[in-house]
N, C-alpha and C positions, 0 to 999 in steps of 0.2 A: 350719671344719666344725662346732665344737661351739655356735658361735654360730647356725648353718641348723636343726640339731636342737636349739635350746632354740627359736627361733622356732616350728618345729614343732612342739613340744613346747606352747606356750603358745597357740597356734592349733586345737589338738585334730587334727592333722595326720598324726600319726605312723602313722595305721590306711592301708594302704596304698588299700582300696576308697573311702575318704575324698578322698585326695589324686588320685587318678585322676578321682573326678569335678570335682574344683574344676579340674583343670587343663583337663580337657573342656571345662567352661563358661566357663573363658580365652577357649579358641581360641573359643569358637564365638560370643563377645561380640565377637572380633577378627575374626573373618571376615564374620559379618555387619555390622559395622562396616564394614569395606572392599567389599563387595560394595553397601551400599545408596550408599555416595561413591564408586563407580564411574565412570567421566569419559566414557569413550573413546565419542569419536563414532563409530567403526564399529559400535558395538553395535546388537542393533533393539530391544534395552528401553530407553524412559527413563524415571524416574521424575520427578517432578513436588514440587519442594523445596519452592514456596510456591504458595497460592490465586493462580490464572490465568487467563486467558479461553480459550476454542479460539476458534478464529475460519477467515471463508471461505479468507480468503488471508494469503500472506505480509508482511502489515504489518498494523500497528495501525489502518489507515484501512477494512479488510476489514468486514463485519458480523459483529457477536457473536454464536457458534452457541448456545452457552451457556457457563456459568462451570467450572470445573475444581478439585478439591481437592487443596491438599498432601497425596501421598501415597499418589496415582492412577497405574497405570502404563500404556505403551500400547509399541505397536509402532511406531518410527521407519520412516518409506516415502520420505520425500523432507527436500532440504534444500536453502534457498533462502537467500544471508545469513547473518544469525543466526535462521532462524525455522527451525522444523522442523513438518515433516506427518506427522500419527500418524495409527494407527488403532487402536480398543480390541481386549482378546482377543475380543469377540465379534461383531467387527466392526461394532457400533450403532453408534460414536462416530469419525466422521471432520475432521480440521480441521488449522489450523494452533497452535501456539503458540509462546512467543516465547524463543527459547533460556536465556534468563537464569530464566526459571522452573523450567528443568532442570538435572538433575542433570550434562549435559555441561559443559565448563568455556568460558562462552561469557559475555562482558562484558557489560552493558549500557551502552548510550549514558553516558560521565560527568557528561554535564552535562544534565539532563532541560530546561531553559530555553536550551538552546544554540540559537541559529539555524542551522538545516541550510541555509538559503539563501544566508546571508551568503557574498557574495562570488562567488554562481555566474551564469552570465550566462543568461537566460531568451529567446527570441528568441520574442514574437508576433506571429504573423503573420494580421489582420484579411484574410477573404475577398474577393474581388474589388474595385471602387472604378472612381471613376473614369465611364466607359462601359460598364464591366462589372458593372449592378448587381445581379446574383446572381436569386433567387429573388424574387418579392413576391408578395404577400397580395392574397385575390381579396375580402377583405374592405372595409369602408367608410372603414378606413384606410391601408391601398393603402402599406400596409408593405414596406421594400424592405431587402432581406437585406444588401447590402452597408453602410447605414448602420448596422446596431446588431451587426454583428461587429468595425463600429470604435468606437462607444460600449462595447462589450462588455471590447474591449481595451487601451481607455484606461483601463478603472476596474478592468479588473485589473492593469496595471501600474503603479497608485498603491499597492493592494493589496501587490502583492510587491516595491515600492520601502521601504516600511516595513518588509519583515521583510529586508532588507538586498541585495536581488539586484539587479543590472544588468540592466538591460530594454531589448535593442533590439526597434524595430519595423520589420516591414515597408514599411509605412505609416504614417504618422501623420493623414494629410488625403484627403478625396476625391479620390484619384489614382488613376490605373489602373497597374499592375504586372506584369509580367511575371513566369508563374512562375519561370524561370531567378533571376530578379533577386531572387527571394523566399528562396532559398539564402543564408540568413546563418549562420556558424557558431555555434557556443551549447554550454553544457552540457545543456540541453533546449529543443525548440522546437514548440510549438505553432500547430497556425493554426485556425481561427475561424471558424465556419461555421453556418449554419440551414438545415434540410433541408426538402426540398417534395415533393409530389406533387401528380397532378391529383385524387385523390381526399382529401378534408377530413378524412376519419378517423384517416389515419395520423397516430401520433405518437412525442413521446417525443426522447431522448436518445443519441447511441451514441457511441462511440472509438475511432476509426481506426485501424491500424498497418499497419504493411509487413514489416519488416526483425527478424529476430530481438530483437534491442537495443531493437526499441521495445515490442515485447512486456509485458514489464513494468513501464513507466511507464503503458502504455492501462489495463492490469488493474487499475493502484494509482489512475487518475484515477475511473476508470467506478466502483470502487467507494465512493471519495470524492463522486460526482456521486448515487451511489444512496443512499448514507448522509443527506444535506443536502438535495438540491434535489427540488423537487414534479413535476419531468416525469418522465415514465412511461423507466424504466434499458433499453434493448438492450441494454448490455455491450460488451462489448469485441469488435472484430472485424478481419480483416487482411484489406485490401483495397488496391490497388497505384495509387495515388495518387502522382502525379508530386510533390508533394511532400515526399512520405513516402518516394518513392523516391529523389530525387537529393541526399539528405544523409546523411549516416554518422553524426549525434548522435542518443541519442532523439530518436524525434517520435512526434507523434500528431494528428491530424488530429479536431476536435473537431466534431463537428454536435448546437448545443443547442438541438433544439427544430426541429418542424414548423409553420416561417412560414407555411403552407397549411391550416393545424388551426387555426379558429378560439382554444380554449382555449391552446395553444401559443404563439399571438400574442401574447395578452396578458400569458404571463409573460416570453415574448421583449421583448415592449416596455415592460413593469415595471420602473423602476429597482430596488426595493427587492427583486424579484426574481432581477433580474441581479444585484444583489452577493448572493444566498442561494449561488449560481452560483458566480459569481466568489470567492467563501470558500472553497467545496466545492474548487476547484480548487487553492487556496495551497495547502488543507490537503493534499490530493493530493500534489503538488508536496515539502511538509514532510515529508511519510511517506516517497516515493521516493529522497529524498536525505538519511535518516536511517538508511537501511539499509545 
């Protein structure tokens, strides 16, 4: 004891209105201490530990809303993964960001150079073939949809043989197919396809789904395909496609580009095009099996 009162004694401690407040400003160094490393994901506050991005959606392949600062709080709303959807207190600022920049105790990937693909089995499946040659072009090159959603898919599965994935295909050759017979199983499986109308105007890009489960690969490709590639983005849409229907893996049913749009042709029939495409889509791909 006479050791605690010479400490106080040598502190200038001994006035009692003294020691009351230093013990104050203890606790209140200790509690806001714990209160800003707060963890628990049920809370709706997070705070924001380092400089971030918000972004559309739940993966880094989303477009960037704008940047975010350590130190920024927001209202938790939703949570997908490791990504979490805020909204600011004044409700301006809506988005996602990516749990490891918050204060919730949420890992990041450990290996940032990790191949997310390695090892997973991709199944493309090139539209029509054979005598079933899809859609063609009323133009002077009389473009036919089922040839270059099989060029399309050959040069993406050299694409994602390099970052380590097993690629079967539907087809490999001008064959015809049965959709039954197009049912191959996979960790995800795409099929291939160029949209038409009788009208030359329409254009652009969209991502098919069906099923719950594919829900969220359409959303991470479409924003991947808006992010990269020059034809005009529809987004993601659910429509009940016999392909999309009789598989239980993700799928998504791809239509890049209106063969019947002049403009659309030509970057349909662009090699250097097609791999702007077929990039968009690994990377896609990279972002949905990273989460």
């Amino acid at each position: 004891m006479k050791k605690f009162n010479d400490w106080l004694e040598k502190h200038n401690l001994r006035n009692i209105p003294t020691l009351i407040v230093v013990v104050a400003f203890v606790l209140f160094v200790f509690m806001t201490i714990a209160f800003l490393n707060h963890n628990d994901e049920d809370s709706s506050t997070i705070y924001i530990t380092e400089d971030a991005e918000l972004r559309t959606g739940p993966s880094a392949a989303y477009p960037e809303i704008h940047s975010i600062d350590k130190g920024q709080n927001f209202h938790k709303i939703g949570k997908a993964g490791k990504w979490i959807e805020v909204v600011s207190s004044n409700s301006k600022e809506k988005g996602w960001v990516a749990g490891w920049h918050t204060n919730l105790d949420i890992q990041a990937d450990k290996d940032p150079n990790a191949k997310p693909l390695k090892d997973k089995t991709i199944v493309l499946d090139p539209g029509h073939g054979g005598s079933d040659q899809g859609a063609s072009s009323n133009t002077h090159k009389k473009s036919k949809e089922k040839v270059y959603t099989l060029k399309t898919a050959k040069e993406l599965k050299a694409l994602l043989e390099k970052e380590g994935a097993t690629v079967s295909m539907t087809r490999e050759s001008d064959t015809y197919v049965t959709l039954e017979d197009r049912n191959i199983k996979g960790d995800a499986y795409i099929s291939i396809h160029n949209d038409s109308l009788k009208s030359s105007k329409a254009n652009g890009s969209t991502v098919y789904w069906f099923k719950d489960n594919q829900k969220a690969l359409a959303e991470t490709l479409s924003a991947s395909l808006q992010k990269k590639a020059l034809l005009t983005n529809k987004g993601a849409r659910q429509e009940n496609f016999q392909v999309l229907r009789q598989t239980n893996v993700p799928a998504v049913l791809l239509e890049l580009g209106y063969i019947s749009n002049p403009t659309d042709e030509d970057m349909i029939t662009e090699k250097l095009h097609r791999h702007i495409v077929e990039q968009a889509i690994v990377e896609g791909l990279r972002a949905y099996f990273s989460e």
